[in-house]
PLY file of the C-alpha trace (Angstrom):
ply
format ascii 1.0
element vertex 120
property float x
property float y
property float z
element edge 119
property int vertex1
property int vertex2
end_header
167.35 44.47 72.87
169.40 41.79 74.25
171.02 43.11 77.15
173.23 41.03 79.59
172.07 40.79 83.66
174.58 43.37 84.59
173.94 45.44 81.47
169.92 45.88 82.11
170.87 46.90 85.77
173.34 49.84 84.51
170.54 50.66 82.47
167.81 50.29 85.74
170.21 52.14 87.98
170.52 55.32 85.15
166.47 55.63 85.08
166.30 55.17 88.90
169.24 57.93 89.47
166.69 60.09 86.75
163.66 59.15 88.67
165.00 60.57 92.11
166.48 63.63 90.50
163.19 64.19 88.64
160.96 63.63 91.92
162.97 66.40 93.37
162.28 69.46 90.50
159.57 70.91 92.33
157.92 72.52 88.81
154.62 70.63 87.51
156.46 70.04 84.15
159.94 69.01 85.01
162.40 66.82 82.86
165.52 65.09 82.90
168.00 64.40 79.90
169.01 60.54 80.37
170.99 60.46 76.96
172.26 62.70 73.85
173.10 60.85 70.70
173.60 62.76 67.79
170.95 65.26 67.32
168.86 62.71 69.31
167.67 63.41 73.12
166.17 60.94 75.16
164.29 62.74 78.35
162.22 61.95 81.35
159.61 63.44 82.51
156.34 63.34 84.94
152.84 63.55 83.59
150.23 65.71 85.08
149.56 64.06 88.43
151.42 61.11 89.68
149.39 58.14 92.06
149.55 54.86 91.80
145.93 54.28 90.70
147.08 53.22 87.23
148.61 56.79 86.52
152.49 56.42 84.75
155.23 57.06 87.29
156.93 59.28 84.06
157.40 58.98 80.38
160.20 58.42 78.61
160.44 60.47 75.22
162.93 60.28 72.18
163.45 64.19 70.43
164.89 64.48 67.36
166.80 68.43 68.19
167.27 68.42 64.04
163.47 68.48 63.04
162.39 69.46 66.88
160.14 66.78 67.14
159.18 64.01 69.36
160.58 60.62 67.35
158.69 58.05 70.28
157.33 58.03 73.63
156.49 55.72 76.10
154.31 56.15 79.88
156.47 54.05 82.26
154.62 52.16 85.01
158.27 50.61 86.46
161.72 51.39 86.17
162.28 47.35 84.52
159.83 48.74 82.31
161.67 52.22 81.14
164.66 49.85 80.85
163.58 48.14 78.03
161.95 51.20 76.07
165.60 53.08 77.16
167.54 50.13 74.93
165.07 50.77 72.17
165.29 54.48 72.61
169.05 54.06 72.27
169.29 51.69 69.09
166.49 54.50 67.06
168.54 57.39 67.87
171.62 55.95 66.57
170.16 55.12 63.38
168.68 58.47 63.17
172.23 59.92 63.26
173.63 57.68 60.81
174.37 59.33 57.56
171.01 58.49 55.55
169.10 57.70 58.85
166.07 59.82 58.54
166.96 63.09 60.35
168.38 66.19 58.70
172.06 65.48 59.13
173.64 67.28 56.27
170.55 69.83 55.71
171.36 73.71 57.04
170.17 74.47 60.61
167.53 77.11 60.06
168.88 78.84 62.98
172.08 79.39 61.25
173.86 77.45 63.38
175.75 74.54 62.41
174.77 71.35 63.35
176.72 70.06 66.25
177.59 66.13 66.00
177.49 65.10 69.69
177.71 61.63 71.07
177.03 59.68 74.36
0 1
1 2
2 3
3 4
4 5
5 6
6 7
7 8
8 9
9 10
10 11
11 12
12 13
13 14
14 15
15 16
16 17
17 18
18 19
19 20
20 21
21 22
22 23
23 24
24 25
25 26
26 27
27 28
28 29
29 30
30 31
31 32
32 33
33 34
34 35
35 36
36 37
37 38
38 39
39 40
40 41
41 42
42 43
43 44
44 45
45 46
46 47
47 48
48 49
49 50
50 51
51 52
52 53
53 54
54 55
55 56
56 57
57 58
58 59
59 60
60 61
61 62
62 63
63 64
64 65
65 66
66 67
67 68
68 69
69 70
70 71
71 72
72 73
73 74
74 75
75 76
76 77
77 78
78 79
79 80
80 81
81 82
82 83
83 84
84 85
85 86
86 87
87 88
88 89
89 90
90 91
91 92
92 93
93 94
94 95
95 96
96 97
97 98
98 99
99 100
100 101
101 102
102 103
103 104
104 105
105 106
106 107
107 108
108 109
109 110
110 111
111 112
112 113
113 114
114 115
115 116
116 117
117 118
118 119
């Protein structure tokens, strides 16, 4: 995780950008993609109530698309915070979609579909 000054506030300004757009999605359970890598999501989005009596400001969630699951999550109290989970969001979705990684590259969609190799 060992991002440069200007680097961690590129990464501070994308969840802050996310943060405004998600405050304005008027539904109770809204989300916002932040990043697609490979078959890998990683999304924001708002718990139950928000205050700031201890209560998360969002959560930040990694989703494998491949196996439809939730790979990590994390309840973000500040955006420095969601920064540093964001990095490690980043480097465990790439090594999901390496060849070998741990998600289903190379297994048949059960949709039928093939499976679509998308990057940042």
């Amino acid at each position: 995780m060992g991002c440069d000054t200007s680097e961690s506030s590129l990464t501070e300004l994308r969840i802050a950008k996310a943060f405004v757009k998600l405050s304005a999605i008027l539904e109770d359970e809204a989300s916002v993609s932040l990043a697609s890598i490979g078959n890998c999501e990683i999304r924001m989005f708002r718990g139950p109530e928000v205050d700031f009596g201890g209560v998360p400001l969002f959560w930040l969630e990694l989703f494998d698309h491949s196996t439809k699951r939730s790979v990590d999550g994390f309840c973000c109290h500040s955006i420095k915070d969601a920064a540093a989970i964001f990095d490690d969001f980043i480097s465990q979705a790439v090594r999901l979609s390496e060849p070998g990684g741990g998600g289903d590259e190379g297994l048949p969609d059960p949709s039928g579909s093939p499976i679509d190799g998308d990057n940042v």
